[in-house]
C-alpha positions as CSV (number, residue, x, y, z in Angstrom):
1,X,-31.2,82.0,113.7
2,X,-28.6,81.7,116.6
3,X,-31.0,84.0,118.7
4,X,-33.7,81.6,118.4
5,X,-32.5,78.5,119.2
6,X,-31.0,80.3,122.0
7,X,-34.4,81.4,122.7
8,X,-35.8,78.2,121.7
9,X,-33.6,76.3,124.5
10,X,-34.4,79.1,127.4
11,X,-37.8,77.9,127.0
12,X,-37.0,74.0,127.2
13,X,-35.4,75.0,130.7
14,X,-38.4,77.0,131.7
15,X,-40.7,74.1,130.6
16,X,-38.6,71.6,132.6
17,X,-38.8,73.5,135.4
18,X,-42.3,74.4,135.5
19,X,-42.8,70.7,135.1
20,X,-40.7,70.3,138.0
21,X,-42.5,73.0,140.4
22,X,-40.3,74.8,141.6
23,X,-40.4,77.2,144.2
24,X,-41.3,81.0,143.5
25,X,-38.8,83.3,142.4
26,X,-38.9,87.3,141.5
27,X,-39.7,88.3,138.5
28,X,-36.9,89.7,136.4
29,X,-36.7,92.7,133.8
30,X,-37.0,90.0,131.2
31,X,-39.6,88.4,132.1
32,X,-43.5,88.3,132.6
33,X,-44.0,86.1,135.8
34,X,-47.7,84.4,134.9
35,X,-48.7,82.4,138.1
36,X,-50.8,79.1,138.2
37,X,-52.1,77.5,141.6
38,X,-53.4,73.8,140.7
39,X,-52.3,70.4,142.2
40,X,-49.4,68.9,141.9
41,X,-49.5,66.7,144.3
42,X,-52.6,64.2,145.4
43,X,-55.1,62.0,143.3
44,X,-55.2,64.6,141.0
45,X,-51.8,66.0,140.6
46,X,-50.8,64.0,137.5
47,X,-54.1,65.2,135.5
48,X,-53.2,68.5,136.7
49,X,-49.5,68.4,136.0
50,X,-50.4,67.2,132.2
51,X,-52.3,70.5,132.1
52,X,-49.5,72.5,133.4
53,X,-47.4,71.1,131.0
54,X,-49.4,71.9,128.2
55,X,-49.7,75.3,129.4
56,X,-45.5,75.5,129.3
57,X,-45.6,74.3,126.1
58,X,-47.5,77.2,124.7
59,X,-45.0,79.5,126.4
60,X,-41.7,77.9,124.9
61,X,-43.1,78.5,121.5
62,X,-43.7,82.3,121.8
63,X,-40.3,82.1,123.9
64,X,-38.5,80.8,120.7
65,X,-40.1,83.4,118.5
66,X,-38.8,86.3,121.1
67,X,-41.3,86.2,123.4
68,X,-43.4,89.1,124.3
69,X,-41.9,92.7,123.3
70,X,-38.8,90.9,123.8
71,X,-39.5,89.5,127.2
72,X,-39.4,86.2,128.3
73,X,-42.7,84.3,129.6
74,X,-42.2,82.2,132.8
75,X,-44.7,80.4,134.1
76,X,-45.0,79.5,138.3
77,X,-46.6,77.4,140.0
78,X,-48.2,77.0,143.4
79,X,-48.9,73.4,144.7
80,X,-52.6,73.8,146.2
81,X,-53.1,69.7,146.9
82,X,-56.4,70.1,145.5
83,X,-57.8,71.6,148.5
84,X,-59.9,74.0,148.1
85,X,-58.9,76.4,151.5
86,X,-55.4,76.0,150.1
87,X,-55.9,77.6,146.5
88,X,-56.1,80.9,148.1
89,X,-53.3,80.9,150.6
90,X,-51.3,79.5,147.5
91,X,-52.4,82.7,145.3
92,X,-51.1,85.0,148.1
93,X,-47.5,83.1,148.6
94,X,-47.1,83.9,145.4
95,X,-46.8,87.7,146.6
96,X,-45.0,87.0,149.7
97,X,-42.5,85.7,147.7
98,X,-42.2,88.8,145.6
99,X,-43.6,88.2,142.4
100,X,-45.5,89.8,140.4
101,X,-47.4,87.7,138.1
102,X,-49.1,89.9,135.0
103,X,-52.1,87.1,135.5
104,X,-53.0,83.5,136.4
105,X,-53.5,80.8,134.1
106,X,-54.7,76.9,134.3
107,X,-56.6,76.8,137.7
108,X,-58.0,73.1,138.5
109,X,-61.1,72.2,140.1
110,X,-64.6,73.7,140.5
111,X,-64.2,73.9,144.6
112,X,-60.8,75.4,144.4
113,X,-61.4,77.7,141.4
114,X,-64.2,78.9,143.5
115,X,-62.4,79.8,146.6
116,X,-59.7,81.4,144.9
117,X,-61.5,83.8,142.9
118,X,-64.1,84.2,145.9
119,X,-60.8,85.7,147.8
120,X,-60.1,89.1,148.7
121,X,-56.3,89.2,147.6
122,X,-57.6,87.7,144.7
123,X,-60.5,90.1,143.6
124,X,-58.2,93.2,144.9
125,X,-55.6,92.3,142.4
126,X,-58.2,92.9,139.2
127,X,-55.6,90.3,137.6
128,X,-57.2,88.0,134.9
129,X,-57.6,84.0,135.4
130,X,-57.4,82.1,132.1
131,X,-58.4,79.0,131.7
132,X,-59.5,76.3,134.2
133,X,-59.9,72.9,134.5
134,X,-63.5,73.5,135.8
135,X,-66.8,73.6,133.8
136,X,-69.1,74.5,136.0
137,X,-71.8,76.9,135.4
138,X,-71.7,78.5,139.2
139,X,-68.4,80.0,138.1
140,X,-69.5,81.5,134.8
141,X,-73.2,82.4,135.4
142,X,-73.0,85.8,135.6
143,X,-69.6,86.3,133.9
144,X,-66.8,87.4,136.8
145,X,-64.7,90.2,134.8
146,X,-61.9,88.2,136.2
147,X,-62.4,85.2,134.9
148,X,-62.4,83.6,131.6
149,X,-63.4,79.9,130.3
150,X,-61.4,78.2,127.6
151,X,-63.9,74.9,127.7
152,X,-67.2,74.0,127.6
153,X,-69.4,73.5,130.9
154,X,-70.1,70.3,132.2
155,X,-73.9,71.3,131.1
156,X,-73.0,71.5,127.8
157,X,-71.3,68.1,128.0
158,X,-74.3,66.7,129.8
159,X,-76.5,67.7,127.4
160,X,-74.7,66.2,124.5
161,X,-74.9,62.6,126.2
162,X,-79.1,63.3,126.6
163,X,-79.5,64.4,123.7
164,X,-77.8,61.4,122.0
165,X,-79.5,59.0,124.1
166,X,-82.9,60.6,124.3
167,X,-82.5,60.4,120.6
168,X,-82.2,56.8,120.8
169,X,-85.3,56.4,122.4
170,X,-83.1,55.9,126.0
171,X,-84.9,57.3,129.2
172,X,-83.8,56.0,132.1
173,X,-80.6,57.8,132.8
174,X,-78.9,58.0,136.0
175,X,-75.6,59.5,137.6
176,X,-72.5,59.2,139.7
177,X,-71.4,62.4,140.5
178,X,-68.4,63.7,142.5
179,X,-69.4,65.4,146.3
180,X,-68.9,69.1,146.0
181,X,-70.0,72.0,144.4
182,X,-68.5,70.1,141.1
183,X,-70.7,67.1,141.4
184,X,-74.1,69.2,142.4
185,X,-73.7,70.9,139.2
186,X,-73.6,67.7,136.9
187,X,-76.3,66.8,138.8
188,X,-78.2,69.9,138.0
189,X,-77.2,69.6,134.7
190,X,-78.7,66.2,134.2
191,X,-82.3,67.3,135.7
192,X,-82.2,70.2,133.5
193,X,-81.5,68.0,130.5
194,X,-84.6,65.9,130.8
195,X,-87.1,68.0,132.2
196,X,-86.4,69.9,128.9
197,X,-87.7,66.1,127.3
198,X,-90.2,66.0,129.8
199,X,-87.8,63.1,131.4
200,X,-86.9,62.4,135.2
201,X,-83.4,61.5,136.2
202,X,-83.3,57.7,137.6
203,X,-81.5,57.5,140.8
204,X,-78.1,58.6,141.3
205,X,-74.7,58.2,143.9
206,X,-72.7,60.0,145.0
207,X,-68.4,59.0,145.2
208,X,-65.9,61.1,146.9
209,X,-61.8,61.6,145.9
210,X,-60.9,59.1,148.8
211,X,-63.4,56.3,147.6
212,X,-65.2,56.1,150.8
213,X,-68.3,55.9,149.3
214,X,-67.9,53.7,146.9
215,X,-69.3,50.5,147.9
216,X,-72.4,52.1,148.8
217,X,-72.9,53.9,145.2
218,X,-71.7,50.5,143.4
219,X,-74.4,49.1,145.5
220,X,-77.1,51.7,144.5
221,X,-76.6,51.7,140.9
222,X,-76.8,47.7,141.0
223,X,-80.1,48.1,142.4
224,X,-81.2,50.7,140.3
225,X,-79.8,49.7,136.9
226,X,-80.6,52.6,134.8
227,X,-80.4,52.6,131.2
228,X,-77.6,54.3,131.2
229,X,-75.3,56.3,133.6
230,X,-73.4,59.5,133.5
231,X,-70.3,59.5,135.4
232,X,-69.4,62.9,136.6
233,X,-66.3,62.9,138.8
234,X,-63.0,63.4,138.4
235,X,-60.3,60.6,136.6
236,X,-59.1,59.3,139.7
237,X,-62.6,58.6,141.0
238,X,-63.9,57.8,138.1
239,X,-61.9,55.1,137.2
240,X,-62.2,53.6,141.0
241,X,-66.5,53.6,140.4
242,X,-66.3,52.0,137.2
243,X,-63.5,49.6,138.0
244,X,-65.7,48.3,141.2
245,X,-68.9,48.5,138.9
246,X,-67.6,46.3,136.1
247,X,-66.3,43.9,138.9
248,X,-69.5,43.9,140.2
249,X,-71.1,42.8,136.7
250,X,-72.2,45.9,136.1
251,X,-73.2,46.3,132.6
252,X,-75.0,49.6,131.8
253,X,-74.5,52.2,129.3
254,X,-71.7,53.6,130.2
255,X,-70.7,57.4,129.8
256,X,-68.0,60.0,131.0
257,X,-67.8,63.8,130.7
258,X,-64.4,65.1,129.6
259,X,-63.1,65.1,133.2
260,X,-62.6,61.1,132.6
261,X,-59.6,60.1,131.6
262,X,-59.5,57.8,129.0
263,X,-56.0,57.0,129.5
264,X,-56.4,55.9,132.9
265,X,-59.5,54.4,132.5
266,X,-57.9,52.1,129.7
267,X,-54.8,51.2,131.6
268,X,-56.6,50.3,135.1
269,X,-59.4,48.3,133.4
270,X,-57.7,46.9,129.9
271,X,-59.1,47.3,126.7
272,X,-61.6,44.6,127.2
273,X,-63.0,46.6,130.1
274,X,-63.0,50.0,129.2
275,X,-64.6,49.0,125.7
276,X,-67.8,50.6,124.9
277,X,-67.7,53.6,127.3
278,X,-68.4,56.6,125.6
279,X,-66.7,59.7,126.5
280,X,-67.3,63.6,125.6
281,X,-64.4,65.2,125.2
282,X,-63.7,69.6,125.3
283,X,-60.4,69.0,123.3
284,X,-60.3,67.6,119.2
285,X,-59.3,64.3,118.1
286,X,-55.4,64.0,118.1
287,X,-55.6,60.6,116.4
288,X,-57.0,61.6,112.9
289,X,-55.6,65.4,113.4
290,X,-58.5,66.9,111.9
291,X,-57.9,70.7,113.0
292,X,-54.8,72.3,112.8
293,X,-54.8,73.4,116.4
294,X,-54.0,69.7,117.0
295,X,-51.5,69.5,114.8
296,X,-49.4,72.4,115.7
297,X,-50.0,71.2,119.6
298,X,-48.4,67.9,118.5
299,X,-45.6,69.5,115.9
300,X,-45.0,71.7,119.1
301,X,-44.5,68.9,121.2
302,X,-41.8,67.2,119.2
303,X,-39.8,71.0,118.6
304,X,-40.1,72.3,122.2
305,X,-41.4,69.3,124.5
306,X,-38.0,67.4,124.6
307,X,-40.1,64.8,125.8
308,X,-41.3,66.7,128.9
309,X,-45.2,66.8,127.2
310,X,-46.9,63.8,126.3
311,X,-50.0,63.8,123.8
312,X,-53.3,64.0,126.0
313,X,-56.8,66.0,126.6
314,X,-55.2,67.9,129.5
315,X,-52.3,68.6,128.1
316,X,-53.9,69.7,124.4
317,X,-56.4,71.4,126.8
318,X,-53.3,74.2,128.7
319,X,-51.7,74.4,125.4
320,X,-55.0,76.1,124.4
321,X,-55.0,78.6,127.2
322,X,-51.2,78.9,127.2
323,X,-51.6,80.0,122.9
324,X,-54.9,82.3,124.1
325,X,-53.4,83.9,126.9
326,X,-49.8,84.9,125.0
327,X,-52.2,86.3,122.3
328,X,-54.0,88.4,124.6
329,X,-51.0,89.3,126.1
330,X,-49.3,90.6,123.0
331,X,-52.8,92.6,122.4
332,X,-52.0,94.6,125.5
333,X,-48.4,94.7,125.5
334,X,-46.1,97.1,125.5
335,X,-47.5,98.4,129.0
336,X,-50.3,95.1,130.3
337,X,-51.8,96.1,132.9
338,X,-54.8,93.8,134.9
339,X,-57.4,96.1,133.2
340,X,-55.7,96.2,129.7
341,X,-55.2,92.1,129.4
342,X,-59.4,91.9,130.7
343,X,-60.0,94.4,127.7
344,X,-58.0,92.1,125.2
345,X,-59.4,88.6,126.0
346,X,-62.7,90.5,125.6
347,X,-61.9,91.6,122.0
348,X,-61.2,87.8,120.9
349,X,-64.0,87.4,118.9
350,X,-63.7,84.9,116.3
351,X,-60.3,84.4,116.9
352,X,-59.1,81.6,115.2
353,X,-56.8,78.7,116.2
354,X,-56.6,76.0,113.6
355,X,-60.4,75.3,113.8
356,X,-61.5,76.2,117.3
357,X,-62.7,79.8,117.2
358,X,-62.6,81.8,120.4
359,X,-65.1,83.9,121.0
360,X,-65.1,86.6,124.1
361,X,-67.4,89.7,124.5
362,X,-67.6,92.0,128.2
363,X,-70.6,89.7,128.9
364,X,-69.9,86.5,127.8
365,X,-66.7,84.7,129.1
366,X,-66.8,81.6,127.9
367,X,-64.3,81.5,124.7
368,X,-65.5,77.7,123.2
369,X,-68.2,75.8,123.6
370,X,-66.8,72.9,121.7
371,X,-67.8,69.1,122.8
372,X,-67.2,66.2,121.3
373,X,-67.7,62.6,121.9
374,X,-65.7,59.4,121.2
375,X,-66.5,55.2,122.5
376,X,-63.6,53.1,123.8
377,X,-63.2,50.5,121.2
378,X,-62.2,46.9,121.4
379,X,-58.7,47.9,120.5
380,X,-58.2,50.5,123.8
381,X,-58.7,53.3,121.7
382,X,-61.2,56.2,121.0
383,X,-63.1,56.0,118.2
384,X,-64.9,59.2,116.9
């Protein structure tokens, strides 16, 4: 008992401290460095940081049960600022500052996601990324042996919101989508969605991080006034467009893939505001508790989070690949090697975790497909 608590409150620290980002330190005999580059700093360092958080979460509870063959995991992270030419240069300061991480977890972004595992250090390193705050399809589409999904694509999330509306006899659909690689996708996504109902998108805008853009797309969705629009971006974004658009009298049928934060969203335009946008969500409800993934993420919270982790999608969403990741770990343990954790995540098949089943093969790297979708109701809340 006294072992675990002591235990229990090594892994408080380390979640405080990962929290806190602190700079890179060597790896001891005790531990298992696992690195992370992602922003935490920027527009979309507090998304990120939830995420992170989550992730820390996931490795205090294994801490408190011993760890990993009696080693200690300790998570570092690299700031990147959600640039996309810094993700890279952030994986290899990790090395110059002699670690040695076992594998990467919780990247963030489609762009910097892509550049990272697009680098050579990267690549020569054979290490394993799990889990990323990215669903788009150019990173999974032909699986990377490197790389492995712990959400569903943006696709998939599209095609939930067509499919719904189409359903309800709606065809004029339009989109605001994020520049980058990120938003082209979406927007992809959506013309694959309803040439498969024989549909054509209405017209679109796009919105950048720094909201340069959007007067002009407020403007163009005014004048096209679609049935209903998807907004693809990021929370920060996001929130900006449909802040301006509601201003503006916007009132279209509003919807938001997962990367919305309905938090924000709520918070920047009130409850009256924000009610009626529907949201898809890759994470379960954590108001009715439904799966028992959600409720050992929020009985984990109260034992290890000291108040460090607050409920939310992107947290629930790095406690995910934190819980996978120790798993796979343990799979390959005593000796994990890059090759040994690949082979590991790819023998997850039907592995279950209170209700979401992970699923891995050699070819297939996506571990859950799961998407849900929730409205905004009149009281500021979700409603499923």
């Amino acid at each position: 008992m006294q072992n675990s608590r002591r235990n229990a409150l090594k892994s408080i620290a380390a979640l405080g401290a990962a929290a806190a980002w602190p700079p890179a330190r060597a790896q001891s005999a005790n531990e298992w460095v696992v690195g992370q580059i992602a922003p935490a700093s920027g527009p979309q360092g507090p998304g990120s940081t939830q995420q992170t958080n989550g992730i820390a979460l996931a490795f205090a509870k294994a801490n408190a049960a011993g760890g990993v063959g009696g080693r200690m995991l300790k998570l570092v992270s690299r700031d990147d600022k959600y640039l996309p030419a810094e993700a890279p240069k952030q994986f290899d300061a990790l090395f110059e500052a002699g670690l040695k991480p076992i594998a990467l977890v919780g990247a963030y972004g489609t762009d910097n996601t892509d550049a990272l595992i697009k680098s050579p250090s990267f690549v020569r390193s054979g290490l394993a990324l799990v889990g990323g705050r990215t669903g788009a399809t150019v990173l999974r589409a032909p699986a990377n042996r490197q790389v492995f999904h712990l959400r569903a694509s943006y696709r998939d999330e599209i095609e939930k919101i067509v499919e719904q509306l189409a359903n309800n006899g709606v065809k004029e659909i339009g989109m605001v989508y994020q520049a980058g690689g990120f938003g082209q996708d979406c927007v992809a996504g959506l013309a694959a969605s309803m040439q498969k109902r024989g549909l054509t998108p209405a017209r679109g805008a796009e919105i950048d991080v720094n909201g340069a853009r959007l007067p002009a797309a407020v403007k163009a969705v005014m004048e096209s006034t679609p049935a209903a629009l998807i907004i693809a971006a990021s929370a920060v974004p996001a929130t900006a467009f449909l802040a301006a658009f509601r201003k503006a009298g916007g009132n279209t049928q509003l919807f938001g893939i997962s990367t919305v934060d309905p938090d924000l969203l709520i918070s920047t335009l009130g409850a009256a505001g924000a009610r009626g946008i529907m949201l898809t969500q890759v994470m379960p409800d954590q108001v009715q508790k439904q799966l028992g993934f959600t409720r050992d993420f929020l009985a984990d919270l109260k034992q290890y989070g000291e108040g460090r982790v607050q409920p939310g999608f992107a947290a629930a969403e790095g406690y995910l690949v934190g819980r996978v990741f120790t798993e796979a770990l343990r799979r390959a343990a005593p000796n994990p090697t890059p090759a040994k954790i690949a082979e590991a995540l790819e023998g997850m098949n039907q592995y279950d975790l209170g209700g979401i089943s992970i699923n891995f093969s050699r070819t297939d790297h996506v571990g859950t497909r799961y998407v849900d979708t929730a409205v905004i109701n009149g009281a500021g809340k979700l409603q499923y």
